[in-house]
N, C-alpha and C positions, 0 to 999 in steps of 0.2 A: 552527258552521263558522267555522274561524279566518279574519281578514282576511289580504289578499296585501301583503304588506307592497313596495311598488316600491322604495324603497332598498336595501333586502336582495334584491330580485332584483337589483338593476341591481351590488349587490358581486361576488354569484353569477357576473353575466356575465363581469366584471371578470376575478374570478377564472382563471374557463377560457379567455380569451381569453387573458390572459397565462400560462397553463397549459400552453396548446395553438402557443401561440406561442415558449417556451423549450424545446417540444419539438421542432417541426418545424424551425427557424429554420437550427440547426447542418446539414440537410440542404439546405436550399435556399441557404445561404452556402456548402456545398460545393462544386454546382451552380456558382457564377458564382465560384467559388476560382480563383486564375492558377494556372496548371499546376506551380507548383513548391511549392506547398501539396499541388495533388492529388496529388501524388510522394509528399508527407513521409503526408498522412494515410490512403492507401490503402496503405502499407507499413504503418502504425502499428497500423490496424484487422486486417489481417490478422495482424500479430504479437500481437496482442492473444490474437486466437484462440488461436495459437500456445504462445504461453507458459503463459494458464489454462488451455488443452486437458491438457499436457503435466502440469502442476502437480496439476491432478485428478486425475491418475491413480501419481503419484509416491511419496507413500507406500504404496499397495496395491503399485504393482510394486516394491517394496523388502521391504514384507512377505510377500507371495505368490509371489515370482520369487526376487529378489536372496538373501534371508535365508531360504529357505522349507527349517523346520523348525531353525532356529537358536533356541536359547533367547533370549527377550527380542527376538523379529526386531520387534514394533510399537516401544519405544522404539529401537533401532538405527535403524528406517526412517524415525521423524523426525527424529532428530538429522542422518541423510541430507539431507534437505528443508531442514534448519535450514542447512545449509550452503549449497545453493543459495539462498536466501532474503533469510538473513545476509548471503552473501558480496556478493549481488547491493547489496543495500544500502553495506556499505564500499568496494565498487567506483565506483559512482556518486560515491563523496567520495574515491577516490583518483585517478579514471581522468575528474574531469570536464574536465579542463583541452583533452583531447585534441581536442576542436572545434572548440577556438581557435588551438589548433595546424597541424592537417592541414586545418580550415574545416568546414561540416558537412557539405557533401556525401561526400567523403574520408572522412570519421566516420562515416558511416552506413554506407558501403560497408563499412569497413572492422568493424565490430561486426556487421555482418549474416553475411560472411563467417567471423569467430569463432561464432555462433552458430551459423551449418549447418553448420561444423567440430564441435562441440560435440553437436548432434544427430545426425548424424553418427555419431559413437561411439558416442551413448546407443544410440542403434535398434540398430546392427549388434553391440554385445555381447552380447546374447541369443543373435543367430545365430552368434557368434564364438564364446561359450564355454558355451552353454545345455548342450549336454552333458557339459561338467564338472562337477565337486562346486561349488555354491556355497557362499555363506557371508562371515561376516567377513573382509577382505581376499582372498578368490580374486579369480582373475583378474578373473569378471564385477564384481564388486565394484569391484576396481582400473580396469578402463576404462569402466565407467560413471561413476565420480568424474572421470576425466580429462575425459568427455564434460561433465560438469557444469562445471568450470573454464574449459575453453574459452568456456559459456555464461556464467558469472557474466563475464570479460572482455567478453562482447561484449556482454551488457548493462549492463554499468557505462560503456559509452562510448556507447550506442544511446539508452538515455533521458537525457541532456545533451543530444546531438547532436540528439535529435528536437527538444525546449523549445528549443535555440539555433536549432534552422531556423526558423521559428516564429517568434520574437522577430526574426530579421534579414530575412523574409521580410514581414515586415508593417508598418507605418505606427502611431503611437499611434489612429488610428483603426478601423484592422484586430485591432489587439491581440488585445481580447475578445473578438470573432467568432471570431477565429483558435484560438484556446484552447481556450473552450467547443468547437469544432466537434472539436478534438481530442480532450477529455475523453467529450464525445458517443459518435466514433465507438470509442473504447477497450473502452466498455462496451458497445455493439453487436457488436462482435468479439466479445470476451471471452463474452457472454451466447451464442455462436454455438457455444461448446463443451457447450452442454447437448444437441446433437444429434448428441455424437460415437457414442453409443449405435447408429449407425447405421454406422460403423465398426467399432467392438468387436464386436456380439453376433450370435453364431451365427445367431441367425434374421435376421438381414439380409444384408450385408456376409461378417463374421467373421473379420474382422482381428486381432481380439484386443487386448489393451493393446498389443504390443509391435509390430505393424500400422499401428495408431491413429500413435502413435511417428513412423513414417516416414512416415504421411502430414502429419503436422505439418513435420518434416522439408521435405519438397515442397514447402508452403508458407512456412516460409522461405525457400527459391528464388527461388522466387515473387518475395518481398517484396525480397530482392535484387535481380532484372531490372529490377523496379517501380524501385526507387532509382536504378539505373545507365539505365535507357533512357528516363523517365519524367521524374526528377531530372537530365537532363544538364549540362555544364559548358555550355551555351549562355542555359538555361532557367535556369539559377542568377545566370548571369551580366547578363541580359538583367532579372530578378525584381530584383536587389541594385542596378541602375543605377536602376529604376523607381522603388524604397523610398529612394534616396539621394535625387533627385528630390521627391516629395514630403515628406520629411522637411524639406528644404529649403525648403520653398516652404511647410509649417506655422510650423518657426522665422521664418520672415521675417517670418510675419502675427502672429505672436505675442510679439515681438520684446519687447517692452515690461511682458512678465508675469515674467521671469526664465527662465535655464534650466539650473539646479543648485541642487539641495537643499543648505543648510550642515550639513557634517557633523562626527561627537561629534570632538571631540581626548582620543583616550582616555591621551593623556599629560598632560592636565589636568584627570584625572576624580581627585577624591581616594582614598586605600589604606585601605579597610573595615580598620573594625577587630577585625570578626568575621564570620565566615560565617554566615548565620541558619543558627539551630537547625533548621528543619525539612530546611533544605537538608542536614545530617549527619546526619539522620534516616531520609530517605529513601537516601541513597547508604548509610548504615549497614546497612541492613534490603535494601539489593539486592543487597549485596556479599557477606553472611554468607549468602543465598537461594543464591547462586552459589556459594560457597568450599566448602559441605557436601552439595554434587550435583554438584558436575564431579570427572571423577577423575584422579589424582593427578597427570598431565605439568601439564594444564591448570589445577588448585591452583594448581602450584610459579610456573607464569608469572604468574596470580595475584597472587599473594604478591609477587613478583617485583615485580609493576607498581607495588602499592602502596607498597610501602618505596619502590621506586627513586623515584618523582615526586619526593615531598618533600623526600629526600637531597639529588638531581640541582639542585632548586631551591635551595635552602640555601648549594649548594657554588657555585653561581654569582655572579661578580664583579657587585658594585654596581650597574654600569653595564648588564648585562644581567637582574638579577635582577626591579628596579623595573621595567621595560617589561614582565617576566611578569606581576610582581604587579597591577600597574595594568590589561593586558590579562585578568585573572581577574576586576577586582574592576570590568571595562566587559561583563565577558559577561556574557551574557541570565542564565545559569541564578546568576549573581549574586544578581539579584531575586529575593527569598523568594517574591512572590507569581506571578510567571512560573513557577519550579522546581515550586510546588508545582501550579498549574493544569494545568501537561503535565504531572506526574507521575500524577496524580489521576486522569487519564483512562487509563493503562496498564490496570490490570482489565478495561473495559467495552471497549477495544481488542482485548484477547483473542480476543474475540467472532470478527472479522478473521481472527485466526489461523485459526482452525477451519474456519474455510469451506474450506480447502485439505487444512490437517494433517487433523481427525477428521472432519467432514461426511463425504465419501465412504466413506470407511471405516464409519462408523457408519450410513448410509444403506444400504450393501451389504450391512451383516452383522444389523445388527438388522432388516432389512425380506428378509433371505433366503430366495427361492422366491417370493416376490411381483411383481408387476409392478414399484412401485417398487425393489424393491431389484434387479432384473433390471434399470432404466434409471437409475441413481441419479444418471447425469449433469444429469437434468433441474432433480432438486429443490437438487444441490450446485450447480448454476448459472444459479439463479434470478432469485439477489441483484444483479447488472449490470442486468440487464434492469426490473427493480422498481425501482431505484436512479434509473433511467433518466429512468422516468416519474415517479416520486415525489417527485424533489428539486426539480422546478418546483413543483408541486404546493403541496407542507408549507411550499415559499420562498413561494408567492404569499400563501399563508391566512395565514402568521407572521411576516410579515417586518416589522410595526408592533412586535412583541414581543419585550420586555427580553431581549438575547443570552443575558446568565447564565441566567438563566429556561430558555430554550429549551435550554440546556445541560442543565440537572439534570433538565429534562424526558426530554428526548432519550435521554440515559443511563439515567433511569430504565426507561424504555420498552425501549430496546434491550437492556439490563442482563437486565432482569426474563422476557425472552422465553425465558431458557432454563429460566425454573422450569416453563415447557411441554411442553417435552420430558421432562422430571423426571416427568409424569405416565404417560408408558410411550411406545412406538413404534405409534405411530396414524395414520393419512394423514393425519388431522384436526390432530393434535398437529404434525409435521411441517410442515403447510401455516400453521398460525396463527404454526409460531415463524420459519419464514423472512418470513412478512407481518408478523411484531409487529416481529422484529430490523431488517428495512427501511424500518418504518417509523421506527422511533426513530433509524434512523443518520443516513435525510434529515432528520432534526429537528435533530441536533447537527453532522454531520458538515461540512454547510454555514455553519455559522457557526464552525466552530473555528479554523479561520488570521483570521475577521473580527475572532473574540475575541482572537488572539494579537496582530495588528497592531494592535485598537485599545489594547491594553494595552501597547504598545513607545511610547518616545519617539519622536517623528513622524519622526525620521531616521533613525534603525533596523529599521523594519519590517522591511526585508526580511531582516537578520539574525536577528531573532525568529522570523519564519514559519519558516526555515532548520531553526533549533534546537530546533522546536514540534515538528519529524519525527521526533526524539532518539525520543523512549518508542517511535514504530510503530517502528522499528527493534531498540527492545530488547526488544517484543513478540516478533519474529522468533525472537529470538535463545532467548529465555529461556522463551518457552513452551515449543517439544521438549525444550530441554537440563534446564527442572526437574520440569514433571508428564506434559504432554501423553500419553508414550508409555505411562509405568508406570500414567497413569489407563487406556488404552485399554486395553492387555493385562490391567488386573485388572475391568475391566467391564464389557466387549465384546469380546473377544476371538476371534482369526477360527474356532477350534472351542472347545467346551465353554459352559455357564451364564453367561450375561449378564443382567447388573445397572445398565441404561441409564440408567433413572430415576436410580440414586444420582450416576454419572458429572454427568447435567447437572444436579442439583441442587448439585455442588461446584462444573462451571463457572459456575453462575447465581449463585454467592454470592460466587466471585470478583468477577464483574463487576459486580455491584449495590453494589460499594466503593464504584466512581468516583461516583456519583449521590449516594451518602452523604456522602462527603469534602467534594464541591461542596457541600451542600445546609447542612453543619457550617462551612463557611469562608466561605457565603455574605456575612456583615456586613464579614468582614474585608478579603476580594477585593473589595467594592464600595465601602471606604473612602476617600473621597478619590480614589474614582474617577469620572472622566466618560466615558459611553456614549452613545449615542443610542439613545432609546427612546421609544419613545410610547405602550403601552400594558402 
């Protein structure tokens, strides 16, 4: 009989105390939140719902409604998705200024109201033109995209405007409570849509997807009222006099520590005399991925882009050309070993993709006639809710341990979870690959902006963290537009022989790159580099 070892319980307690305390924390900081928090994050949590509700179900009603019986309708329906996804991404970098502009209250209102415009149209197209011919560009086609647009606008001004409420609603004390509690309740919404099954399906409710639709709809109402009656100019105004206040009254006590970071003069940063190799490597090999799968409008602009940069650079006077050059040779993906760290992780990112684009899809059609595939909302919306609990968790047991480390682990774990489903469609296969993939993402996913910031010059962070987001985004992009659809419809497809197994054994080999990559450039990322580690 083994001895009880008391340090090792007393780590054990350690553990779950701060476990159980990263879990609960963000609900009882909710609790004693000023009212103009609880405005931002009880809209935030409800749209949560909102958006992954609507997202699960968006490539099926593209394949099954919008395109149903069009040749190629699973690659159409995500390139569909790729657009809202995409778009929503170069929104948030063209449309984030607008917070600063109209303030966030004004910004919230004003994106929440493009959103239930936006829904809006999506729901009522089916009823508007469900008995016409659908298809590529019909009508339904055309004002469900419209619906989509109004949404990518309102959410490329709704997630700034939420992060800037946030940031001007709180105290450097508040910060991190504030944040986490936001991240918190994102994923409680969102995990909320694995019970939309009770909307959809005939034996309950039987709303149907396009039901489902407008009760999402509803609740962005909802989250609008919540903003305008909850959020008022009183409670904004009375929140930002409070945070001036103390803001005030920490600088004064702190008066004597500094209070500004010196920052790069990137006019004094010297003009590289070559762009590392890996870095034309990777832009080489995602440009030619792209050039020989988009067709031909999107080639030509393409091509377009390319030539034009370098011309447009070239033909510029003296005086404006060196402030490009020098601002190229100051940005992050400059660093070979930055470029190649975010790049490296694209493959095992993937992963990401799918929870949206093929999960439900492949949940529905390989698990057909069964319980799960009759509720598929459950198991494609799992991963919030496990994310939830997990990332205190895997942070409390790992956090002595080397970040790289926990990188190539992380990826590998996550990576590797789809060679499970490779082994055929099984509740078991199913249930171990959403717990292995959850588990491997709170391994990595929590230390990945740690890794980006500790690897930025101490004045930069936060422009590194920025351009660490680059690959999710081109994840977005480049999944539906180069395999995602043409893998589904050749194996899975919503009638005829399916070939599951082989499907995720090509996603599982995609993303077990990232794990490789890292684990090959291990010596070189860690040269002359310092991290804090201790074990």
């Amino acid at each position: 009989m083994s001895e009880i070892n008391p340090t090792q319980d007393r780590q054990t307690e350690s553990v779950l105390r701060k476990t159980w305390h990263e879990i609960t924390q963000p609900f009882i900081d909710l609790v004693h939140a000023p009212r103009a928090l609880w405005g931002v994050n009880l809209a935030y949590t409800i749209e949560g719902l909102s958006y992954f509700g609507i997202l699960t179900y968006l490539a099926i009603h593209f394949s099954d409604f919008v395109f149903k019986g069009v040749e190629h309708a699973d690659i159409w329906s995500h390139e569909m998705v790729m657009v809202l996804t995409a778009g929503i991404a170069i929104a948030m970098v063209l449309l984030g200024f607008v917070p600063d502009k109209l303030g966030v209250r004004r910004a919230l209102i004003f994106s929440f109201v493009f959103l239930l415009i936006g829904r809006i149209v999506m729901s009522a197209a089916p009823t508007v033109f469900g008995m016409m011919p659908n298809g590529i560009w019909s009508s339904l086609h055309i004002l469900t995209m419209v619906g989509i647009i109004f949404v990518i606008i309102g959410y490329g001004v709704y997630q700034p405007a939420a992060y800037a409420a946030v940031r001007q609603f709180t105290t450097p004390k508040t910060a991190s409570m504030a944040y986490a509690m936001l991240y918190a309740l994102m994923n409680a919404g969102s995990s909320l849509a694995m019970m939309a099954f009770l909307l959809r399906d005939d034996k309950f409710l039987g709303l149907g997807i396009n039901g489902t639709f407008w009760v999402y709809t509803a609740l962005t109402l909802v989250s609008l009222l919540v903003t305008i009656f909850v959020l008022s100019k009183k409670t904004v105004e009375k929140t930002l006099a409070s945070v001036r206040a103390e803001n005030a009254s920490i600088a004064s006590d702190n008066k004597l520590l500094g209070t500004e970071k010196q920052k790069t003069d990137i006019g004094k940063l010297p003009i590289p005399s070559k762009v590392p190799t890996t870095s034309w490597i990777v832009l080489a090999g995602i440009l030619i991925a792209i050039y020989f799968r988009v067709p031909d409008p999107w080639r030509y602009i393409l091509e377009a882009i390319v030539l034009a940069v370098p011309i447009i650079i070239a033909l510029l006077p003296d005086r404006l050309k060196v402030p490009v050059i020098r601002w190229v040779a100051a940005h992050p993906l400059a660093d070979p070993r930055f470029f190649f760290f975010i790049f490296a992780l694209m493959p095992v990112q993937t992963l990401f993709t799918y929870n949206w684009l093929v999960l439900p899809q492949y949940i529905s059609r390989a698990f057909a006639g069964g319980w799960i595939g009759d509720y598929y909302e459950i198991a494609s919306n799992a991963n919030p809710i496990l994310i939830f609990i997990l990332v205190p968790v895997i942070t409390a047991l790992t956090y002595k341990r080397n970040v790289y480390n926990m990188m190539v682990w992380g990826t590998f774990v996550m990576g590797s979870s789809a060679f499970i489903l490779a082994l055929g469609p099984t509740p078991l296969t199913l249930i171990a690959y959403i717990i292995l993939m959850t588990i491997g993402e709170a391994m990595w996913s929590a230390r990945f902006l740690q890794y980006a910031t500790e690897i930025a010059p101490a004045d930069r962070a936060g422009q590194y963290q920025g351009v660490a987001q680059l690959p999710w985004f081109l994840t977005k992009f480049l999944v539906p537009l180069l395999y995602s659809g043409q893998i589904m419809e050749r194996y899975c497809p919503a009638e005829g022989p399916k070939d599951t197994g082989q499907m995720w054994l090509i996603f599982g080999f995609i993303a077990v790159m990232s794990p490789i990559l890292l684990l090959l450039a291990r010596k070189w990322m860690m040269k002359d580099f310092k991290i804090k580690h201790e074990g």
